[in-house]
C-alpha positions as CSV (number, residue, x, y, z in Angstrom):
1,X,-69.7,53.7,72.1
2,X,-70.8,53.2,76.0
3,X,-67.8,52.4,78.0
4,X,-69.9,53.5,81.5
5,X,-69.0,50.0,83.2
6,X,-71.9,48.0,84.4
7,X,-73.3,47.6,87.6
8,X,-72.9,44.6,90.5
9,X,-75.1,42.2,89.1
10,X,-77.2,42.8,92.0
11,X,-78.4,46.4,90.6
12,X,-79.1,45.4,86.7
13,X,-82.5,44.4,87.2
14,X,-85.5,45.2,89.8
15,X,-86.5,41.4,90.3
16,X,-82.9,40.8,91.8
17,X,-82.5,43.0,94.8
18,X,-86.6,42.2,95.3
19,X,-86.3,39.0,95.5
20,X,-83.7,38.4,97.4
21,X,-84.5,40.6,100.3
22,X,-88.2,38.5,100.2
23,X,-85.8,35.5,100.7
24,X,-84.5,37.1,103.4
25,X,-87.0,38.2,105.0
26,X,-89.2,35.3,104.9
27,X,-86.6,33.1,106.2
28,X,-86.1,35.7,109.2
29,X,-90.0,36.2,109.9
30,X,-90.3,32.4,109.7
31,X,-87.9,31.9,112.5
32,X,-89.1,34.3,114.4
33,X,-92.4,32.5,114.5
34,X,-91.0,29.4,115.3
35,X,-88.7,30.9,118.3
36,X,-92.4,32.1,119.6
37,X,-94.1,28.8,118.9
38,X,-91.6,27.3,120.4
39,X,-91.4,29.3,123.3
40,X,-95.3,28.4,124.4
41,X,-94.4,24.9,125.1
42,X,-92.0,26.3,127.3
43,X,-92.3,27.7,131.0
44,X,-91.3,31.1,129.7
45,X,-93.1,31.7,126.2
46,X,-92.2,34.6,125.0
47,X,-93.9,37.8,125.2
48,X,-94.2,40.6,122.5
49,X,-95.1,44.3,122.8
50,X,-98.5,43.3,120.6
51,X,-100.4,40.1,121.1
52,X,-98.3,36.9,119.5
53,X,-101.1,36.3,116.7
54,X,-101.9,39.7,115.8
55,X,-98.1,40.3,115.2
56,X,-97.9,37.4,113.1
57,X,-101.0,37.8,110.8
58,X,-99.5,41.5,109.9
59,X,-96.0,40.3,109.4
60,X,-97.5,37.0,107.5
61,X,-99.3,39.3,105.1
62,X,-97.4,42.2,104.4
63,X,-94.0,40.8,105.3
64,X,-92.9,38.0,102.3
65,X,-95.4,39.1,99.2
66,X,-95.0,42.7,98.5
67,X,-90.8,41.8,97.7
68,X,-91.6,39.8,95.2
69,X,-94.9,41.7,94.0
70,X,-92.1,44.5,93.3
71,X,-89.4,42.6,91.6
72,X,-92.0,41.3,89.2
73,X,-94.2,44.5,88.6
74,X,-91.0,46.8,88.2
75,X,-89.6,43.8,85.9
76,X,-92.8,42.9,83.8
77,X,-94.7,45.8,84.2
78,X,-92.4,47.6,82.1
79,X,-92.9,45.4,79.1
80,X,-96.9,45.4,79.7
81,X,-97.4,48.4,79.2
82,X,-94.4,49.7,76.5
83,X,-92.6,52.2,78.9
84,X,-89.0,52.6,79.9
85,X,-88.2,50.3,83.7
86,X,-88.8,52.6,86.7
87,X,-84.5,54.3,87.9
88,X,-82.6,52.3,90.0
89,X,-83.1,54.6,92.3
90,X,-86.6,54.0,92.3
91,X,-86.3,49.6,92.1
92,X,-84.1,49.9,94.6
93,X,-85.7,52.0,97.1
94,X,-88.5,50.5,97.9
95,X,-87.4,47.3,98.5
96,X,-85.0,48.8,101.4
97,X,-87.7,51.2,102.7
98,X,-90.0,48.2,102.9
99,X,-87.1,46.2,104.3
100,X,-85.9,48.6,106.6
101,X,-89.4,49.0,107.9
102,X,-90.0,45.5,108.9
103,X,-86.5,45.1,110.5
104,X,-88.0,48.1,112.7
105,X,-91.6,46.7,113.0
106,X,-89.5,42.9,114.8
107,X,-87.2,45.2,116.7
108,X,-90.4,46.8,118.4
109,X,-91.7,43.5,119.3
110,X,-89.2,43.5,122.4
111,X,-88.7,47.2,122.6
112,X,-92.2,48.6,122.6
113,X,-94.5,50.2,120.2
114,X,-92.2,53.1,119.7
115,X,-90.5,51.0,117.4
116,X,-93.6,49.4,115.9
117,X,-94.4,52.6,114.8
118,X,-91.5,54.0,113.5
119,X,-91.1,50.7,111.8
120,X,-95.1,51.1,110.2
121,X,-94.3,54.5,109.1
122,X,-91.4,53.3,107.5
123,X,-92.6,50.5,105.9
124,X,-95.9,52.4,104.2
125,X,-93.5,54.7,102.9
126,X,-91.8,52.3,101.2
127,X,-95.2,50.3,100.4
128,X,-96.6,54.1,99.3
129,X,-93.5,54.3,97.0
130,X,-94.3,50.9,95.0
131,X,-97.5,52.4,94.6
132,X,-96.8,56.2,92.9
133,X,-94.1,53.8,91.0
134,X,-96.2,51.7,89.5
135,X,-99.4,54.6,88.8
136,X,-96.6,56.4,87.2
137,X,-95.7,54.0,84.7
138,X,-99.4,53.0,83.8
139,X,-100.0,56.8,83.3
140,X,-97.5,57.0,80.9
141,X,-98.3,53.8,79.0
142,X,-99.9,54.3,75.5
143,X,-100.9,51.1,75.8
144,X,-104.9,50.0,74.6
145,X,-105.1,47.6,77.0
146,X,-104.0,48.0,80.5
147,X,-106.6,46.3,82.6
148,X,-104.2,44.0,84.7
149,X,-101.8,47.0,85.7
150,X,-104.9,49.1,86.7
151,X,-106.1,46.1,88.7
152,X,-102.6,45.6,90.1
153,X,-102.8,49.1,91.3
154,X,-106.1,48.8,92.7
155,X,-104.6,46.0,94.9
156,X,-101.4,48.3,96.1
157,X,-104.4,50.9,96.7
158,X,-106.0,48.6,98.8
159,X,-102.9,47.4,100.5
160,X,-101.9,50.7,101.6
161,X,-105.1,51.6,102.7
162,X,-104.6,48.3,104.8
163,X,-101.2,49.7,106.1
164,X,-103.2,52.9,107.2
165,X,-105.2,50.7,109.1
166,X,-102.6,49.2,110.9
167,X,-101.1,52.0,111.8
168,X,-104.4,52.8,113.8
169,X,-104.3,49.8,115.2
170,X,-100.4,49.9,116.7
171,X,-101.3,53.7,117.5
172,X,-104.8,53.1,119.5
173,X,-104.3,49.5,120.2
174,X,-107.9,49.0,119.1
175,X,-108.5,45.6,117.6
176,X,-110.7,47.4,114.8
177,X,-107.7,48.4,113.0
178,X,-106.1,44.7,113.2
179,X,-109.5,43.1,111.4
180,X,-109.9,46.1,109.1
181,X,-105.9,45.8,107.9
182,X,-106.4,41.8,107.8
183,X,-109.4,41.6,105.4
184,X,-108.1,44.9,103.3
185,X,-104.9,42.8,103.2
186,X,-106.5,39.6,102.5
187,X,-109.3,40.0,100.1
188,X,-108.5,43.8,98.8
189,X,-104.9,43.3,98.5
190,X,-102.8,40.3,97.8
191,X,-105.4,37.8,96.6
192,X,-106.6,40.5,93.8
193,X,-102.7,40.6,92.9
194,X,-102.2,37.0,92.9
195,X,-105.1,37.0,90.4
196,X,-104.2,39.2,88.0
197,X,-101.1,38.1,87.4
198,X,-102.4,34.5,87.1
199,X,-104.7,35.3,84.7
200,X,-102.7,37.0,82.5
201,X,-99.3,35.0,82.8
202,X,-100.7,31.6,83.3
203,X,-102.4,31.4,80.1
204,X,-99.2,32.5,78.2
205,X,-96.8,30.5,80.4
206,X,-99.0,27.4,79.4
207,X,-99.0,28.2,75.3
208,X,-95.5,29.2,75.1
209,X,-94.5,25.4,76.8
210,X,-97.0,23.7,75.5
211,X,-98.8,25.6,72.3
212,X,-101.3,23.0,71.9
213,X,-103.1,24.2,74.8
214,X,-105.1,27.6,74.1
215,X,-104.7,30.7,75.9
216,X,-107.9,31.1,78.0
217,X,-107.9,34.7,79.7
218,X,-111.3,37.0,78.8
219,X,-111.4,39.8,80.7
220,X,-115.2,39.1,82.2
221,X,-112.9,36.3,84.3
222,X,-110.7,38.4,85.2
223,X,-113.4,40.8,86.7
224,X,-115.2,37.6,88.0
225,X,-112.5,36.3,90.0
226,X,-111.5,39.8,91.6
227,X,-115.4,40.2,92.4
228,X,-115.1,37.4,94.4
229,X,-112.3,38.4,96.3
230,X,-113.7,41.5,97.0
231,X,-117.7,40.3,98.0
232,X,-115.7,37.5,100.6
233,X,-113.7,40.7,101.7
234,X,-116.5,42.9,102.4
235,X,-119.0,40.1,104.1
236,X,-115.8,39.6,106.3
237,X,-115.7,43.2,107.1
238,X,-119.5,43.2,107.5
239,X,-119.2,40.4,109.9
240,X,-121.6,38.1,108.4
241,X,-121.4,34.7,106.8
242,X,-119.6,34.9,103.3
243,X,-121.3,31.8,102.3
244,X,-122.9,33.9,99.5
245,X,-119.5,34.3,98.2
246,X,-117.6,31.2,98.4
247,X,-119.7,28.6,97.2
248,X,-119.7,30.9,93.5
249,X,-116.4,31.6,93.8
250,X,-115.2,27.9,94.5
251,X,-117.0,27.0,91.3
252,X,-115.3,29.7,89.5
253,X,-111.7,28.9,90.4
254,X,-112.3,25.2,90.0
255,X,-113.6,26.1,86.0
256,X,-111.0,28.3,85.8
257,X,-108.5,25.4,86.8
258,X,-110.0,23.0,84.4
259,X,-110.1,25.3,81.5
260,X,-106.8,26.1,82.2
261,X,-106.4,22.5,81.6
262,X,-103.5,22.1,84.0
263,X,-103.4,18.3,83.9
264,X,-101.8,18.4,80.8
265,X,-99.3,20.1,82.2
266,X,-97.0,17.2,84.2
267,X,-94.3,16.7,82.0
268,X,-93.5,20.4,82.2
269,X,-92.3,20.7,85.4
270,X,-92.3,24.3,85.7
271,X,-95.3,25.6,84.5
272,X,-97.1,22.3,86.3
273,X,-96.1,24.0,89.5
274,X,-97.8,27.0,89.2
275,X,-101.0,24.6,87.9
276,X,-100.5,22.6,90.8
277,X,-100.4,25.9,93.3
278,X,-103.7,27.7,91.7
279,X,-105.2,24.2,92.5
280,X,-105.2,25.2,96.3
281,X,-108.0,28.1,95.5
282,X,-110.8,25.8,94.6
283,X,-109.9,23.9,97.8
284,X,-109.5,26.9,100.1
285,X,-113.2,28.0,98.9
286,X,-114.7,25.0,99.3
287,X,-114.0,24.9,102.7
288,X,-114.6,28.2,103.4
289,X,-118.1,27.3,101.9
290,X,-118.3,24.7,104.0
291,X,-117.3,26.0,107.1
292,X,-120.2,28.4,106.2
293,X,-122.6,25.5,106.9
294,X,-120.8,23.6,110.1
295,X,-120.7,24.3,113.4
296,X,-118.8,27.5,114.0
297,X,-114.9,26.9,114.7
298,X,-115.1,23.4,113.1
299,X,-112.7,24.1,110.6
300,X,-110.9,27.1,112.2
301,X,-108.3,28.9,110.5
302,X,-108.1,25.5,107.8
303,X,-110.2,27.7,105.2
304,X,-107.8,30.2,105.6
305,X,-104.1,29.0,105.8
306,X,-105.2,27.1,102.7
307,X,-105.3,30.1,101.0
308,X,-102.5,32.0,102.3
309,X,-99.9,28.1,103.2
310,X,-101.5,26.3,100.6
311,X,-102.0,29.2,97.5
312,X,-99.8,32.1,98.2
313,X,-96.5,30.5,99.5
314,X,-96.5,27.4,97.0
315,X,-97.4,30.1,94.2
316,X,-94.3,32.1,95.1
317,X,-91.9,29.4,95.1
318,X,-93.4,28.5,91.6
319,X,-93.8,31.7,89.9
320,X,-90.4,33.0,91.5
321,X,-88.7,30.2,90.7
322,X,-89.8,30.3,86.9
323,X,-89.2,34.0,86.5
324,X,-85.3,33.8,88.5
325,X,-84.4,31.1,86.4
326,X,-86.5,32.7,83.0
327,X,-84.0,35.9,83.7
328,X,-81.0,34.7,84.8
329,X,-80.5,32.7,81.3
330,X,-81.2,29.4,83.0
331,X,-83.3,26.6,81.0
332,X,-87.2,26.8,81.9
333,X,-86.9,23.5,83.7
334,X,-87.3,22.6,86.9
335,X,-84.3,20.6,88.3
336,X,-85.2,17.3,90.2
337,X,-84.5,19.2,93.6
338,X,-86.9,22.0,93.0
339,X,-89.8,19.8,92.1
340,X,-89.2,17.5,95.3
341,X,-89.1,20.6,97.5
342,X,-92.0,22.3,95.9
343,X,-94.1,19.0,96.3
344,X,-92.8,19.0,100.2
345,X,-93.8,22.3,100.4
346,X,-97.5,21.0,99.4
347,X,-97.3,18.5,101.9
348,X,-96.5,21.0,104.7
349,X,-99.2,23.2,103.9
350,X,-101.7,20.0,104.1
351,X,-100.5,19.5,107.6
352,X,-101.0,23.0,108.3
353,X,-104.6,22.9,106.8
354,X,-105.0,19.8,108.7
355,X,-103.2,20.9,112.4
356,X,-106.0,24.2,112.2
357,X,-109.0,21.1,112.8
358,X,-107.6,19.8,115.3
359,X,-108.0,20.6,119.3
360,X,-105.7,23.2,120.6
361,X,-104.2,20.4,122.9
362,X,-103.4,18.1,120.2
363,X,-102.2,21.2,117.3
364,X,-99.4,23.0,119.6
365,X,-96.8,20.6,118.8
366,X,-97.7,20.7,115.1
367,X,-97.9,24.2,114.9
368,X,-94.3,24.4,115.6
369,X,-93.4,21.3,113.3
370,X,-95.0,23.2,110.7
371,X,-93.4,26.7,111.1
372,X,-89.9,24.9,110.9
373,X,-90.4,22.3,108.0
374,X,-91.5,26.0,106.1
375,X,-88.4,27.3,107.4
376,X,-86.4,24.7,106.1
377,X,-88.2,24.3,102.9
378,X,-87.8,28.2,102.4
379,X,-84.1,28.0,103.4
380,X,-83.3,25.5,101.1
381,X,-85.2,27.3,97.9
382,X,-83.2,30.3,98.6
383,X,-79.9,29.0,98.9
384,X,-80.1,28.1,95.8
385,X,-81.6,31.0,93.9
386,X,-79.5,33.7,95.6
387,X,-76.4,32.6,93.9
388,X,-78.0,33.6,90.8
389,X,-79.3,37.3,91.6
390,X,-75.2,37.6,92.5
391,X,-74.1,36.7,88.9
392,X,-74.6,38.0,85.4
393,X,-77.0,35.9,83.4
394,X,-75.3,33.0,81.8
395,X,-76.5,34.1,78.2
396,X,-75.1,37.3,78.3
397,X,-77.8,39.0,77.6
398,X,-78.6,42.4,80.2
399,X,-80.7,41.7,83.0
């Protein structure tokens, strides 16, 4: 008989200590951004040790998503591929490295780059350690199939090879570094990821709610959908028009989305949120199609924060949401606060969309509306979630 007492419930399962230090930290990178919004409509804006928008596209990309990329692949992946979770020492590691790193990484905005790189060291490390993780469990998987964990990897391949670039851009303080880590981070990185796990968990998410809907998931979509992600990312790097790319991949996601057939989906809450969040791709390509075809700047960065406002944050208050309350024992339904917050989380990332077409003199003060109704919205999700990574799961079972 095992009498070894358990661990805080904290410890007993990767997704907790992940998740929560996402929570964290995206409510702490959120108000940074807002103090330095803020600060511009000031006399005395605020000055960093690397230019405002530069620190905020890193931070933005590689800040939030990789906590709760590691909860979820040291949780799932596991069970994907039939092999024992990775140590605690291990699930719990790298989310304090990566942690640790970015506490480092704000620090050296007022102390200098010293810090910023000390910080970036410590944070690939941390990043670098997800990876081996992860390779290391896929290796030892006897699993047939293991195409969405080898594209996974890929992804965390392409992210740390985005870190690397950062790091020459915070060493040499050439700009070269900044594009190169933004579009590996982009387009190589976290919308690959955000794919992959769609496709697989999407489909099954919808059948296991609502079985009359089939489970649409051949692999040539999968490879279709990261293709597209990846031609966009290299046209970017190449510095020519990714047209070519967006218009096909716009009417990709948008079949995708209808075969998916989330419509059907609204008196299920739950999984109707993370319908309702994939939604935002089709969109997002669309008007990176047609900002392909207007005037240069017309749209600005609209194309864009659609993706990464619009797509990635609403998807991680959907999919995190589902899997928290999925492993903490909780019924798979989303309580009347969560579905009113997630919708107000659409409606801030329309305005953000919307602020980017606007002239700079009119956007300034809606930039900063925007970065603290996110703030708030963000707050509010994680108060609520946070109790539950704290406490043992209410059916008993171990997790």
């Amino acid at each position: 008989m095992n009498t070894q007492p358990l661990p805080p419930p904290l410890l007993r399962a990767p997704h907790r200590i992940a998740f929560l230090f996402g929570m964290l930290l995206a409510l702490l990178l959120f108000a940074a951004w807002f103090a330095e919004l803020a600060s511009r409509l000031g006399s005395h804006p605020i000055q960093p040790a690397v230019p405002a928008v530069m620190a905020h596209g890193f931070l933005m990309l590689y800040g939030i998503f990789p906590f709760f990329m590691t909860g979820f692949i040291f949780t799932a992946g596991p069970r994907w591929l039939g092999v024992p979770a990775p140590s605690r020492r291990r699930y719990l590691g790298v989310p304090a490295l990566l942690a640790s790193g970015l506490l480092l990484w704000l620090a050296g905005l007022g102390l200098g780059r010293a810090w910023l790189l000390t910080g970036q060291l410590l944070y690939s490390s941390g990043f670098l350690g997800l990876t081996l993780t992860f390779a290391q469990l896929i290796l030892r998987s006897q699993q047939a199939n293991r195409l969405h964990a080898w594209m996974v990897l890929s992804g965390f391949v392409l992210g740390f090879a985005g870190l690397l670039a950062a790091l020459f851009w915070l060493y040499s303080g050439n700009a070269t570094g900044w594009l190169l880590m933004r579009d590996l981070a982009l387009w190589g990185f976290l919308l690959p990821v955000f794919l992959t796990v769609c496709h697989r968990m999407l489909p099954f998410f919808t059948v296991s709610a609502m079985p009359e809907i089939p489970a649409w998931k051949p692999d040539w979509l999968l490879w279709a959908l990261l293709a597209g992600s990846w031609l966009h990312g290299l046209l970017s790097m190449l510095g020519v028009t990714t047209l070519p790319a967006d218009l096909p991949f716009c009417l990709l996601l948008a079949y995708t989305s209808w075969r998916w057939q989330g419509w059907r989906t609204g008196q299920v809450k739950l999984l109707c949120m993370l319908h309702l969040s994939f939604a935002w791709l089709p969109v997002a390509f669309l008007l990176f199609s047609l900002a392909g075809v207007l005037p240069a700047n017309a749209l600005g960065l609209a194309p864009l924060h659609a993706v990464t406002t619009g797509f990635f944050i609403s998807m991680v208050i959907a999919f995190v949401s589902r899997v928290s309350l999925g492993h903490a024992g909780q019924p798979l339904q989303a309580p009347t606060w969560l579905w009113r917050l997630y919708l107000a989380v659409h409606g801030m990332a329309v305005l953000r969309v919307a602020t980017d077409c606007l002239p700079a003199g009119w956007a300034a003060g809606l930039y900063v509306l925007t970065a603290i109704s996110c703030l708030l919205l963000l707050l509010c999700w994680s108060l609520r979630f946070v109790r539950l990574y704290l406490k043992a799961r209410s059916d008993g079972q171990p997790g």
